[in-house]
N, C-alpha and C positions, 0 to 999 in steps of 0.2 A: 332350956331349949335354945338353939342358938338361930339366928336370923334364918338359914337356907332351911334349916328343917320347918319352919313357921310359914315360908313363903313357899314350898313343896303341898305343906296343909292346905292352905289356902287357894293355889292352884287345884289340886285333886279337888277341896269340894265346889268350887268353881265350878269346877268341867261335870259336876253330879247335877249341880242346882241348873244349868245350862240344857243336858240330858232329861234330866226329870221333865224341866218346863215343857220341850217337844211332845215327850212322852204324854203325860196329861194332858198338854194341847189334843193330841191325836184322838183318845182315848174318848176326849169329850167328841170330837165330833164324830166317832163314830157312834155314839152313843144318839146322839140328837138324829142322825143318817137313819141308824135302825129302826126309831120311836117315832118317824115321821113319813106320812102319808104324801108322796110327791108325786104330782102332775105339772112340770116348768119347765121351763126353759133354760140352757145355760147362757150366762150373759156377757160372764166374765172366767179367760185362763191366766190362772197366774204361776210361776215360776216359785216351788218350793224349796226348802233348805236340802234337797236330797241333788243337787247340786245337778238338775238333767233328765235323774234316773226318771223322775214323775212330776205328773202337775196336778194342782191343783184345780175343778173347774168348779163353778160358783154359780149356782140357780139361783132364779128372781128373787124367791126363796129366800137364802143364806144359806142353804143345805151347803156344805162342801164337800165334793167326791176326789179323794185321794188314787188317782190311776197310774200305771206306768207306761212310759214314753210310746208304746209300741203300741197302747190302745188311741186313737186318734178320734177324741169329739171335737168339737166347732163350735164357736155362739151361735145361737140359734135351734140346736138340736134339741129336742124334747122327751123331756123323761120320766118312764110312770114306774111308780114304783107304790106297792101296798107296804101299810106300817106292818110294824113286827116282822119285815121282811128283811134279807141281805141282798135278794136280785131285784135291778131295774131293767128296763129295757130301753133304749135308746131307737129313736125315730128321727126322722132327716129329712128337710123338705126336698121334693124333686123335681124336676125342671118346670112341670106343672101346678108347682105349688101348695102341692098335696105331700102331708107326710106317710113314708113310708117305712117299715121296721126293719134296721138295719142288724142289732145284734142283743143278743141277752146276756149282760153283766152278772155277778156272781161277785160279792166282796166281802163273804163270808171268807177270814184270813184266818 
């Protein structure tokens, strides 16, 4: 085998072991999502490898909820979700300091 075919090898399973790691990254947290009884608050948005399309938001918790750009939570926003379930619901403080329910999520995908 000569060098370009070895260093072709080597790129292709690069770009598998790269895919894979995402893939199972995801996989686990939707897993730990669905198994988990959540009442929290998000604390923290972060910007994920999908380069815009979605972010990631981050309860007190650790839960991480994978959404796309078009659904808009906030820190501060509070979210109950029963286990074994895929829908939460998301709540919003309002002028008065009182939460109120803003939308019901669905991340059964």
């Amino acid at each position: 085998m000569n060098k370009k075919k070895v260093f072709r090898v080597f790129i292709f399973l690069g770009l598998i072991v790269f895919i894979s790691f995402f893939e199972i990254k995801e996989f686990h947290n939707k897993r730990v999502y669905y198994n988990t009884d959540l009442n929290s608050k998000i604390i923290k948005i972060e910007n994920n490898i999908s380069g815009g399309r979605s972010y990631d938001y981050i309860t007190n918790n650790g839960i991480i909820i994978t959404l796309m750009n078009t659904d808009t939570l906030f820190v501060g926003d509070s979210i109950l979700k029963e286990k074994k379930n895929w829908i939460f619901r998301l709540y919003r403080k309002n002028e008065f300091g009182k939460y109120k329910f803003i939308k019901t999520y669905n991340l059964d995908k």
